[in-house]
GUTIPA-301450 format. One record per atom (N, C-alpha, C, O): residue number from 0; atom name; x, y, z. Coordinates in steps of 0.1 Angstrom, whole numbers, m for minus. Each point is the difference from the previous one (the first is absolute). Layout:
N
    nr   atom      xx      yy      zz
   NUM     CA       X       Y       Z
...
END
This chain:
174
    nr   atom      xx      yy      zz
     0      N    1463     456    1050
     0     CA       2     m13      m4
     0      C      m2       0     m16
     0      O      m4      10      m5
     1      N       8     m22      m3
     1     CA       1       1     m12
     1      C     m15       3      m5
     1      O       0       9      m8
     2      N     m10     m14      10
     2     CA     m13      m2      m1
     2      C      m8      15       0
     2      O      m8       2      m8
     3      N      13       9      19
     3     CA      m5       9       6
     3      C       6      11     m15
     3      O      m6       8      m5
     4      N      24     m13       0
     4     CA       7       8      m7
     4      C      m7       3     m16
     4      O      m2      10      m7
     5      N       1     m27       5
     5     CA      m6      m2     m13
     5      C     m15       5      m2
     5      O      m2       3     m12
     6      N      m9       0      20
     6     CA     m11       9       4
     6      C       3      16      m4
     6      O      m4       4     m11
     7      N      10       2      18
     7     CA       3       8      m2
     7      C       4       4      m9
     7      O      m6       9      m5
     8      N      17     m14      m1
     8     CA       5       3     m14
     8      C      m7       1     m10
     8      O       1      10      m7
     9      N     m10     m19       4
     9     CA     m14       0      m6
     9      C      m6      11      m3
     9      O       1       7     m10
    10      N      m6      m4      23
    10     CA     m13      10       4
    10      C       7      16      m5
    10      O      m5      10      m5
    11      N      19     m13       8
    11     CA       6      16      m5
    11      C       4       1     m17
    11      O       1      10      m7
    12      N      m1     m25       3
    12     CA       6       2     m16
    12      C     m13       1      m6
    12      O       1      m4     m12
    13      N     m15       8      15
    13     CA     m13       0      m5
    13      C      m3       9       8
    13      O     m12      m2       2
    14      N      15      10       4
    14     CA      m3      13       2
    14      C     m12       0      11
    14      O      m8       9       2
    15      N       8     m22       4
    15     CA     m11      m4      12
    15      C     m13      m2      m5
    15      O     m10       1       6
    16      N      12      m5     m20
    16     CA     m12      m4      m7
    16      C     m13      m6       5
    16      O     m11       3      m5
    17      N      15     m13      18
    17     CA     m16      m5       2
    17      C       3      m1      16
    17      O       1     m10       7
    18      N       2      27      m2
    18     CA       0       2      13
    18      C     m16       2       7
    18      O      m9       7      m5
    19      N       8     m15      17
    19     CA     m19       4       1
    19      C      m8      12      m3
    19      O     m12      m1      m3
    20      N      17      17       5
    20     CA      m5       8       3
    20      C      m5       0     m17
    20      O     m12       3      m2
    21      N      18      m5      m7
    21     CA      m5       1     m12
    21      C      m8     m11      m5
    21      O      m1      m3     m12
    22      N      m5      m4      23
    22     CA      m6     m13      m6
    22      C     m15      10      12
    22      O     m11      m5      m2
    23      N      12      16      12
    23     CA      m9       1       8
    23      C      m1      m8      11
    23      O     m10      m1       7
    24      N      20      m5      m4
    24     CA      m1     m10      10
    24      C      10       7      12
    24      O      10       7      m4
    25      N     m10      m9      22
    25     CA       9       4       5
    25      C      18       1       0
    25      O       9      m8      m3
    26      N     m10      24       8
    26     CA      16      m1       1
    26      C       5     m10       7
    26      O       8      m7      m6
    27      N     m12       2      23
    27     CA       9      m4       7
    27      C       0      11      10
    27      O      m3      12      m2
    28      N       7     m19      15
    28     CA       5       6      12
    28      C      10       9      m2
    28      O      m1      13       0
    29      N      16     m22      m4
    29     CA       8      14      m7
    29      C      m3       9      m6
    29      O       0      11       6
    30      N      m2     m13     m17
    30     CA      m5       4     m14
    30      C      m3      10       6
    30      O       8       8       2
    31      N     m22      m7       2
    31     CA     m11      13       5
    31      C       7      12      12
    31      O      m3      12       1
    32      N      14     m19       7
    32     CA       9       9       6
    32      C       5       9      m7
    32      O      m1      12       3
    33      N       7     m17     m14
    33     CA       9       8     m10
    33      C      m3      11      m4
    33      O       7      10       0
    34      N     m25     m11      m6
    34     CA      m7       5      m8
    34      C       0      15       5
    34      O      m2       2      12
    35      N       4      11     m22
    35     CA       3      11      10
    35      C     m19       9      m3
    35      O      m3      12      m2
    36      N      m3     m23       1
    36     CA     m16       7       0
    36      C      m5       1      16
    36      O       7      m2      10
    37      N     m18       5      m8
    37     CA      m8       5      14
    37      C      m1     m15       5
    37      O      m4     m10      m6
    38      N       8      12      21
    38     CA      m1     m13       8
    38      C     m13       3      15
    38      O       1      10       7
    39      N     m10     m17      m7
    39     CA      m6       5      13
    39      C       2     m13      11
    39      O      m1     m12      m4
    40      N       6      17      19
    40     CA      m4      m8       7
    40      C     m12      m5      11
    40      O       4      10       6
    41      N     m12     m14      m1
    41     CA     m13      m1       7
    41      C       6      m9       8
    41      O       6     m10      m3
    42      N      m8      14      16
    42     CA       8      m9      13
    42      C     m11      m5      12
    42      O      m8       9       5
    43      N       7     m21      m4
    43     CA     m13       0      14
    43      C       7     m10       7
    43      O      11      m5      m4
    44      N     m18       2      20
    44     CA      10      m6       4
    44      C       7     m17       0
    44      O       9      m6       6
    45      N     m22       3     m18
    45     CA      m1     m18      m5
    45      C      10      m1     m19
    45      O       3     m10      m6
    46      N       0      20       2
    46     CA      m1       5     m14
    46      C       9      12      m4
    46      O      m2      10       6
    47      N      12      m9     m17
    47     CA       2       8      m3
    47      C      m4      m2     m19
    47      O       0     m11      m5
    48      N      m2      23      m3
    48     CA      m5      m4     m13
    48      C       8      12      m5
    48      O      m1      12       3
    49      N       9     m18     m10
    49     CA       3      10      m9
    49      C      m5      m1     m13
    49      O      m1     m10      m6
    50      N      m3      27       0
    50     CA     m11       2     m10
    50      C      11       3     m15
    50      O       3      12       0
    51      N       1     m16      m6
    51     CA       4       4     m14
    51      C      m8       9     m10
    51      O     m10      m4      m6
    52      N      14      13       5
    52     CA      m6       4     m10
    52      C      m1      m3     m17
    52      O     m10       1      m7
    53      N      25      m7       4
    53     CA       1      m7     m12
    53      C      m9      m9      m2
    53      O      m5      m6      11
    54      N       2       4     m16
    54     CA     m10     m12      m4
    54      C     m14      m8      10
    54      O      m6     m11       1
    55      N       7      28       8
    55     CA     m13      m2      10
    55      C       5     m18       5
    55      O      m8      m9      m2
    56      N      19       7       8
    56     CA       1     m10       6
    56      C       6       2      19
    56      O       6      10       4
    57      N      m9     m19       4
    57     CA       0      m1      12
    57      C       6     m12       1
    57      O       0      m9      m8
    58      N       7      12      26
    58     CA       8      m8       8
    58      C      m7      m1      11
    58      O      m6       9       4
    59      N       8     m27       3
    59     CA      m6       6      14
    59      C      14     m10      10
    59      O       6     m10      m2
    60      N      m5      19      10
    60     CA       8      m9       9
    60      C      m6       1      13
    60      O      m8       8       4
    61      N      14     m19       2
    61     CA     m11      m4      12
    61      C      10       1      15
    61      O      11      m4       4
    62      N     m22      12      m1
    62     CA       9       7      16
    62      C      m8      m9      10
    62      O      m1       6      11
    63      N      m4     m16     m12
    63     CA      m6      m5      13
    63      C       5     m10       9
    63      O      m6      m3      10
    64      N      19      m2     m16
    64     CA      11     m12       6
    64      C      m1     m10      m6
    64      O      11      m6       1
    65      N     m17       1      m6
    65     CA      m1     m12     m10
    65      C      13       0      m8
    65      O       7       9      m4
    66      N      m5     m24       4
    66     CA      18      m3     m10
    66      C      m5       2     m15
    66      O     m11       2      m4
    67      N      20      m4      m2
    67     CA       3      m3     m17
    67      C      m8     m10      m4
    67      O       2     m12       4
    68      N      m8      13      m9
    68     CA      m1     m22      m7
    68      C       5      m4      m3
    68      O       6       4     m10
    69      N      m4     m19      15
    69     CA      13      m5      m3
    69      C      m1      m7     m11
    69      O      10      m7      m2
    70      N     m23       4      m9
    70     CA       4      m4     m13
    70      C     m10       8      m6
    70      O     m11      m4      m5
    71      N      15      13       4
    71     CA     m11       7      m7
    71      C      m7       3     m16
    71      O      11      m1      m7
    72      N     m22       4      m2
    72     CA      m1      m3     m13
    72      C      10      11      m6
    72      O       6       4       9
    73      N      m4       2     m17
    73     CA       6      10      m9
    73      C      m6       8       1
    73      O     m11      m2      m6
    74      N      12      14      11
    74     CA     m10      10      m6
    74      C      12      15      m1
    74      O      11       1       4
    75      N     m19       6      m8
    75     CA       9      14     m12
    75      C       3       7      12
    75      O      11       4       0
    76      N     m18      m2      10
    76     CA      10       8       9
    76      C       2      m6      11
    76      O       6       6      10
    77      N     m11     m24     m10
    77     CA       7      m9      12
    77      C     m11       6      13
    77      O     m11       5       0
    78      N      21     m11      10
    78     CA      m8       3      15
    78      C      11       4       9
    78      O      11      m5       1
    79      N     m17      17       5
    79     CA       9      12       8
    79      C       0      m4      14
    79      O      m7     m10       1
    80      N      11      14       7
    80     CA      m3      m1      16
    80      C      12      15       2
    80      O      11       0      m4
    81      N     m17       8      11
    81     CA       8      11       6
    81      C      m1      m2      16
    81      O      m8      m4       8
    82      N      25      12      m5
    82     CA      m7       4      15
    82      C      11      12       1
    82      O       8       1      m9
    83      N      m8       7      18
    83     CA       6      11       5
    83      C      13      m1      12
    83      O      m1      m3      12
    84      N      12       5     m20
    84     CA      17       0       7
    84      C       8       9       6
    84      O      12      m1      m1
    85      N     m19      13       7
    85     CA       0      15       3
    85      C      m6       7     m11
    85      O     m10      m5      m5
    86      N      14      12       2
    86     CA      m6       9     m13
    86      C      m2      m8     m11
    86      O      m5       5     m10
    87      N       8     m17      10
    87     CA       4      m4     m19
    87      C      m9     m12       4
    87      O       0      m8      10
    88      N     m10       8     m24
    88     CA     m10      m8      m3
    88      C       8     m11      m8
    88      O       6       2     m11
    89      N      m7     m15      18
    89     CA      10      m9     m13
    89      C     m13     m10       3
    89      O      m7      m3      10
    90      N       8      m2     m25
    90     CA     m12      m8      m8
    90      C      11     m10      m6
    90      O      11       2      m5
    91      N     m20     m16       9
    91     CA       7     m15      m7
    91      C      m6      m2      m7
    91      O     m12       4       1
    92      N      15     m11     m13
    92     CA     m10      m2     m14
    92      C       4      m9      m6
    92      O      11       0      m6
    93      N     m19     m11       6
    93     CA       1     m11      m9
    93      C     m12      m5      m7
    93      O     m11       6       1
    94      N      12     m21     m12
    94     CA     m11      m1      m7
    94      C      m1      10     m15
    94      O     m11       3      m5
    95      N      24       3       0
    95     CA      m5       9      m5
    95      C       1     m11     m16
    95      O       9      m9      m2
    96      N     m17      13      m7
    96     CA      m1      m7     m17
    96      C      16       2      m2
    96      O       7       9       6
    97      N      m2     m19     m14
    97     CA      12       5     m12
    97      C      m7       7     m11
    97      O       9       5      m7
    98      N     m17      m3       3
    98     CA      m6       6     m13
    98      C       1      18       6
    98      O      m3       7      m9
    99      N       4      m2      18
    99     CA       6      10       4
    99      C      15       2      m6
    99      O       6     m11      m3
   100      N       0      21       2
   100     CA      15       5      m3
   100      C       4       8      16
   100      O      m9       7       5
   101      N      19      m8       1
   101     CA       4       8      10
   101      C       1      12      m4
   101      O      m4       8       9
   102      N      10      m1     m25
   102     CA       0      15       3
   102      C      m4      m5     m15
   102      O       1     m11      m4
   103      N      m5      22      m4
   103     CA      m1       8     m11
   103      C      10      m5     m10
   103      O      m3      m5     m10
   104      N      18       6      15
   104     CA       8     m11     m12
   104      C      m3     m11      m2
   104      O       1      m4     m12
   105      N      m6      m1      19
   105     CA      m4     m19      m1
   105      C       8     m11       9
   105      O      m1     m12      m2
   106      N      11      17      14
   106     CA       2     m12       6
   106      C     m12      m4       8
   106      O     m10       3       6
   107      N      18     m13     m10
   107     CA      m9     m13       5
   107      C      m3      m5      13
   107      O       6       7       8
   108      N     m13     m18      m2
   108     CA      m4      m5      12
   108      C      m8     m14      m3
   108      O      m7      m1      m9
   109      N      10      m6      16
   109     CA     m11     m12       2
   109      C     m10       0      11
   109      O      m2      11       5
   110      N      m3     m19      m3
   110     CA     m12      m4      12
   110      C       2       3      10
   110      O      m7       5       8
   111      N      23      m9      m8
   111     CA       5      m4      17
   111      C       8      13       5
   111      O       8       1       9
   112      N     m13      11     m19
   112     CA       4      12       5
   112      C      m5       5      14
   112      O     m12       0       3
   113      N      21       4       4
   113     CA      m6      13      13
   113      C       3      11       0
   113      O      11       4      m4
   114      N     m19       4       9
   114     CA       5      18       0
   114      C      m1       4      13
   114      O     m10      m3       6
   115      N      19      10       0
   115     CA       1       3      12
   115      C       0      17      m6
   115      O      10       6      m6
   116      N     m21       0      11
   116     CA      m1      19       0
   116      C       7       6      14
   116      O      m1      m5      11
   117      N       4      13     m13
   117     CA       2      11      15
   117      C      m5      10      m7
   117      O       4       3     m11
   118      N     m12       2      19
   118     CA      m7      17      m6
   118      C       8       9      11
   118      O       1      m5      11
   119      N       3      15     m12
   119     CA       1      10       7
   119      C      m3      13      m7
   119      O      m2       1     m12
   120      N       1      11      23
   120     CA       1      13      m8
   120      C       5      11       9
   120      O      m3       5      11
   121      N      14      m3     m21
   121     CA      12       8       6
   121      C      m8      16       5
   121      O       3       7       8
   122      N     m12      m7     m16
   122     CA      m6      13       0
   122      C     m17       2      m2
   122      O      m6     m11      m3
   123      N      m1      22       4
   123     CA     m15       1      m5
   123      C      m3      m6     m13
   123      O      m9      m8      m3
   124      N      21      13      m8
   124     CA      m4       1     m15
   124      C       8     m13      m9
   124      O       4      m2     m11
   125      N      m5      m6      22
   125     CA      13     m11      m9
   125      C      m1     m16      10
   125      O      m1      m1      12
   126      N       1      m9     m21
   126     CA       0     m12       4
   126      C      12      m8      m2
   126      O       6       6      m9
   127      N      m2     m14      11
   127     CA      11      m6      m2
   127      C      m6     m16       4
   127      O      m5      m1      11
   128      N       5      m9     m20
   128     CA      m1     m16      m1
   128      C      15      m5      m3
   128      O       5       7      m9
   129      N       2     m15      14
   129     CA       8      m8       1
   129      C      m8     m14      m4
   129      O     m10      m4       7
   130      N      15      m2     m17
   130     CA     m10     m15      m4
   130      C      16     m12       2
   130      O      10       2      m6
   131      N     m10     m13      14
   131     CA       8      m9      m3
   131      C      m6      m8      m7
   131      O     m11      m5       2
   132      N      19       0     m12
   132     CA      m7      m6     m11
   132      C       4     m21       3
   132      O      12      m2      m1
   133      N     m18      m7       3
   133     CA       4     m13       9
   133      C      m1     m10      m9
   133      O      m5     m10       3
   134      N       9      13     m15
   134     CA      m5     m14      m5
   134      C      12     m14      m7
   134      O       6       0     m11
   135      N      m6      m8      20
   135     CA      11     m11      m3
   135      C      m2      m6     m15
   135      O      10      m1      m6
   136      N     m18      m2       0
   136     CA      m4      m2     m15
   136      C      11       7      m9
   136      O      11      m5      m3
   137      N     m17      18       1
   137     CA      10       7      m6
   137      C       8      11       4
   137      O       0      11      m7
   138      N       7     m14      17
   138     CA       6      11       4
   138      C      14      m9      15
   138      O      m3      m7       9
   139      N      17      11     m13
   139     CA       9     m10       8
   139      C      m6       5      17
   139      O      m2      m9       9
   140      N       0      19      m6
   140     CA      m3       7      12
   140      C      m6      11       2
   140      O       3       8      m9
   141      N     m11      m5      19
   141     CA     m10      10      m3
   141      C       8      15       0
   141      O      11       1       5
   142      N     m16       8      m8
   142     CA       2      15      m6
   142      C     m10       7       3
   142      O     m11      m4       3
   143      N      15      20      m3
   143     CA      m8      13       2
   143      C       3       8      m4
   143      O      11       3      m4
   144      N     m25       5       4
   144     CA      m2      14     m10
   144      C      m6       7      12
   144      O      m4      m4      11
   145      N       6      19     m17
   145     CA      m8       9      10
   145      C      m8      12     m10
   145      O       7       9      m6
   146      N     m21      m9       5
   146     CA      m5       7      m8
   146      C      m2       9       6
   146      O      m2      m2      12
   147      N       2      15     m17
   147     CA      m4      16      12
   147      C     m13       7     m12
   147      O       1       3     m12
   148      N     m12      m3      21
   148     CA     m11       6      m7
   148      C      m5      11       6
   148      O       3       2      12
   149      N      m9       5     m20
   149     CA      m3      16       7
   149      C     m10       1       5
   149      O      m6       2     m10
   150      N      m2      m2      20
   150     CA     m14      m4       6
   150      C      m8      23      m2
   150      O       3      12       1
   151      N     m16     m24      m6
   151     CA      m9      13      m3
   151      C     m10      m1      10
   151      O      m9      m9      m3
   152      N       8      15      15
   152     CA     m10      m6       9
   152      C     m16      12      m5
   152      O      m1       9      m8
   153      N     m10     m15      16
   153     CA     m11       7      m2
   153      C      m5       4     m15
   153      O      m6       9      m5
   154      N      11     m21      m1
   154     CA      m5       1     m18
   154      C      m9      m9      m2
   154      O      m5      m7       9
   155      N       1       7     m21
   155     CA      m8     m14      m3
   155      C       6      m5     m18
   155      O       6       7      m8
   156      N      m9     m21       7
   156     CA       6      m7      m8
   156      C     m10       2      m9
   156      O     m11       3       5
   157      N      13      m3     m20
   157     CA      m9       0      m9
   157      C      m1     m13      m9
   157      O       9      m8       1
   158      N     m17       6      m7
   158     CA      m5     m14     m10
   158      C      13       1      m7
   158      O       5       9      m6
   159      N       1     m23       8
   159     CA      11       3     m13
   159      C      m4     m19      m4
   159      O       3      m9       7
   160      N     m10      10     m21
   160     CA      m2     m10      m2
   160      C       8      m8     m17
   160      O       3       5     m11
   161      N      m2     m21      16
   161     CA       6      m2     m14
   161      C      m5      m3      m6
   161      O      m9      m7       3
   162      N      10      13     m18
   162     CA     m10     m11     m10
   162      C       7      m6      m6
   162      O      10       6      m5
   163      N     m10     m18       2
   163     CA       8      m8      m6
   163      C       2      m2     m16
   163      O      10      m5      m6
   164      N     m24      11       2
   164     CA      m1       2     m12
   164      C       3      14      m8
   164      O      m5       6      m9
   165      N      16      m4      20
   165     CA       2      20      m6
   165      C      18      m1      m4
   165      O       6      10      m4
   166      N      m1     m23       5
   166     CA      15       1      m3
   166      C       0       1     m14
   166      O     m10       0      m8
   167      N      26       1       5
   167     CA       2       8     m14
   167      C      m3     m16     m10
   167      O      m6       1     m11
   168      N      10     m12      15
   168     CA      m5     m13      m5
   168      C     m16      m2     m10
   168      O      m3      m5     m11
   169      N      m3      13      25
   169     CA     m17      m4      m3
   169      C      m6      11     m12
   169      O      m9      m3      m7
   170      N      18      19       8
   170     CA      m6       8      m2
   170      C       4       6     m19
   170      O      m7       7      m8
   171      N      19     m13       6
   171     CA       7      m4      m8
   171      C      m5     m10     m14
   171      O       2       1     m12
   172      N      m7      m8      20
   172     CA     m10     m13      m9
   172      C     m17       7       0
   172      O      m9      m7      m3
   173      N       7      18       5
   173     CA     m14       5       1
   173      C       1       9     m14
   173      O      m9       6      m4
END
């Protein structure tokens, strides 16, 4: 939509200048998909949490049957509900902030965004997320991406922390 185009355009002619990760604030549901740093998952049978390593941030999606909320506040990675479709883990997600970016370029999203995931894995060493992206705001009809990430099992994630006061802005003026 025009709104969604004019966003974008923006965010790319400034070089994503005031995209959150450089403000220290979350990527996003997408976003953190994309990201090709260490992903951990932790699965119980009320819960699944996925562990980010970027910016020591977490997801929790909820495996216990409970719906979506149907007006829910904003929050940076929204509210999950997963359930299991043969092999493929697909997670509904809504509630997510607009102050999130969907990927790293800067398209955009509003409130009234939904994300529909399918996780699968074709193999031991590799993940594959398919995200439908739902948002009537800015977007004529919904679309999809399919991220393929390399899974490191039996690792551990390390501190990866932001400081906000360590960009070239802050450090520059010191």
């Amino acid at each position: 939509r025009p709104e969604a185009k004019r966003i974008f355009a923006e965010r790319q002619a400034n070089n994503g200048k005031d995209r959150p990760s450089g403000r220290c604030t979350s990527h996003g549901v997408t976003d953190f998909n994309a990201l090709p740093t260490p992903t951990k998952f932790v699965q119980t049978p009320k819960v699944t949490v996925i562990l980010f390593e970027s910016y020591n941030h977490y997801r929790q999606i909820m495996t216990d049957g409970r719906p979506l909320p149907t007006d829910p506040e904003p929050a940076w990675m929204g509210y999950s509900i997963g359930r299991w479709d043969g092999d493929t883990f697909v997670v509904d997600t809504n509630g997510l902030s607009s102050k999130t970016w969907l990927d790293d370029g800067g398209h955009p999203h509003s409130d009234a965004l939904r994300v529909t995931e399918r996780f699968t894995r074709p193999d031991l060493g590799h993940l594959n997320i398919q995200e439908t992206i739902d948002d009537p705001v800015m977007y004529t009809k919904p679309w999809s991406v399919t991220v393929a990430k390399r899974l490191v099992v039996n690792d551990e994630l390390i501190e990866w922390i932001c400081e906000n006061e360590k960009d070239m802005a802050h450090m520059v003026g010191k």
